[in-house]
N, C-alpha and C positions, 0 to 999 in steps of 0.2 A: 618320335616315330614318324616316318613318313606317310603320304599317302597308298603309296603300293603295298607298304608291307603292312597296313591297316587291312585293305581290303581283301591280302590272301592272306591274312589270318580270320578275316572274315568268316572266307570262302571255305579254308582250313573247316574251320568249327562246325560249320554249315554240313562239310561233306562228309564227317564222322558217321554219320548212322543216314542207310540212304529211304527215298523217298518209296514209299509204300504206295500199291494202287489194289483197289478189290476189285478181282477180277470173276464175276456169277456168269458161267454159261449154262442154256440150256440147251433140251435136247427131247427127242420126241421117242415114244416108245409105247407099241402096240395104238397108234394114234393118239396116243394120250403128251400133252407138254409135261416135260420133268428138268428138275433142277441136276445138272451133269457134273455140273461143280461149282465150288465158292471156294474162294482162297485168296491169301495176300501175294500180292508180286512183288518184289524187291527189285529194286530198279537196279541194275549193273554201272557204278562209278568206275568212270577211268581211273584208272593211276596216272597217266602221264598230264592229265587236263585238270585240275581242282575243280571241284564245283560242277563239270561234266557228266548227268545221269543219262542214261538212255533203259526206257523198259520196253520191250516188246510185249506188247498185249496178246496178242492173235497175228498169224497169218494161215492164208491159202494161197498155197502157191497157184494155184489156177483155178478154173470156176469151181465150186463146192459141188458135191452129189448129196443132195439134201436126202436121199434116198438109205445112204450108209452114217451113220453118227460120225458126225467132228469131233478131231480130237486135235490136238497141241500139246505133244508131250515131250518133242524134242525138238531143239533149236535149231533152223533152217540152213541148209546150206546159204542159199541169200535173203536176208529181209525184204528186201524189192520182191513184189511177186510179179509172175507172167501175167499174160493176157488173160484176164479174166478172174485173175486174183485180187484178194487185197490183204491189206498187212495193216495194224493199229499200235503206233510208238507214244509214250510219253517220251517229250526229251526234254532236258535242264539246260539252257546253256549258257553257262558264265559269262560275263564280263569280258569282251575283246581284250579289255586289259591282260589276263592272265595270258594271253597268248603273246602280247609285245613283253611282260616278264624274262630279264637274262634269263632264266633259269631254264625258262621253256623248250622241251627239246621237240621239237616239230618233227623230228622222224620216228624218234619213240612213240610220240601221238599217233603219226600214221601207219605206223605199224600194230599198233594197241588197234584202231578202226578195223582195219583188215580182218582181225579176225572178228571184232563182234560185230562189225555190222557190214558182211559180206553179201557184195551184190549191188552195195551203196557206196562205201566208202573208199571201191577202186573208180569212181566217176569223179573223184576228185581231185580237181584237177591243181597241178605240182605249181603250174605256174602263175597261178592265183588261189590260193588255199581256200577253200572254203565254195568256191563256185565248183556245180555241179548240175548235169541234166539226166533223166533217167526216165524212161518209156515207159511212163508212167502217169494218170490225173491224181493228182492231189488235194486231199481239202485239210488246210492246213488253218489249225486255230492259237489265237494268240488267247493262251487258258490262264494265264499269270503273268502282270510284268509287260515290258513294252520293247519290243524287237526290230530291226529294219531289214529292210527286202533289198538285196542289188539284184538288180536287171542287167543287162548287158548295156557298154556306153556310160556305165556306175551310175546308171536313174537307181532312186532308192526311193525308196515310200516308209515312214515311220506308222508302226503300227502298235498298236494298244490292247489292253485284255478287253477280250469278246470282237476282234475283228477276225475275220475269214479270207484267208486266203485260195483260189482256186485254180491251184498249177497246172498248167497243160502242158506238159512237156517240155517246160523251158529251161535255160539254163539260169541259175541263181545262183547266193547264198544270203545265209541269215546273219548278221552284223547284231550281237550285239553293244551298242553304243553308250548303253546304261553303265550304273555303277551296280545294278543286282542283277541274279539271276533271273532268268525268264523262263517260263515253263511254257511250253507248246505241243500241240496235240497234233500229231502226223496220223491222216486217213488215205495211204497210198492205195491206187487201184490202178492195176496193171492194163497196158494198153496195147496197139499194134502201130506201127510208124510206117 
């Protein structure tokens, strides 16, 4: 057996049952703090990507009225929020390998994006897969596993669990270079250009 078809059976196995997050919000009621909900999130696996989790935590699409209860009960026209919003993703992302895989069909993946991660995933650009900029700061954390940054000019920076990244609007993607999955924690907040 080879080495590729080692690691997408890997990857296979890995992506059978997906990655779980507790998500407790609270919420205020006649001045008093209360618990508004607790519950598990299931992370949403591609089909066309192995190994590819992405869960939306929370979003607001623009500043919150702390005045009216929050709620998240139905999934966003775009994950990116506006000006004054923010949004909270866990994402998974495989092994760059599974993308140079024959088998990978690049338009099925971008077509799969479109709809679940709308707002985001048409900034991505055709003639460099993966780079992308969006009106938007970011504090982006490397929460498992070891991922690279390109910049623009292909500067990259390797980064490790527990480094932070803090995106200002720029154009990127996230390379990973590994042979495992890496887990990373997306804190978008909507900006003005």
């Amino acid at each position: 057996m080879n080495g590729t078809v080692s690691k997408n059976t890997e990857l296979s196995k890995r992506s059978k049952k997906a990655s779980t997050y507790r998500r407790v919000v609270t919420g205020n009621v006649n001045g008093r703090s209360v618990l508004q909900g607790d519950e598990q999130i299931e992370a949403y696996q591609f089909k066309t990507v192995p190994g590819y989790e992405h869960t939306l935590i929370w979003v607001n699409p623009a500043t919150p009225d702390l005045s009216k209860e929050q709620r998240f009960d139905r999934y966003p026209d775009s994950v990116v929020p506006g000006p004054g919003g923010t949004s909270l993703h866990f994402v998974i992302f495989p092994p760059d390998s599974v993308f140079a895989d024959p088998s990978f069909d690049a338009e099925a993946a971008q077509e799969e994006a479109l709809v679940r991660l709308p707002g985001l995933a048409d900034h991505f650009e055709k003639e460099d897969p993966g780079m992308h900029r969006t009106n938007t700061v970011d504090y982006s954390v490397v929460y498992d596993g070891e991922i690279w940054l390109e910049l623009d000019d292909s500067e990259t920076l390797h980064l490790k669990r527990g480094d932070v990244v803090v995106q200002n609007g720029t154009r990127h993607a996230w390379r990973n270079r590994s042979t495992k999955p890496v887990t990373m924690l997306f804190f978008l907040n909507g900006a003005r250009t």
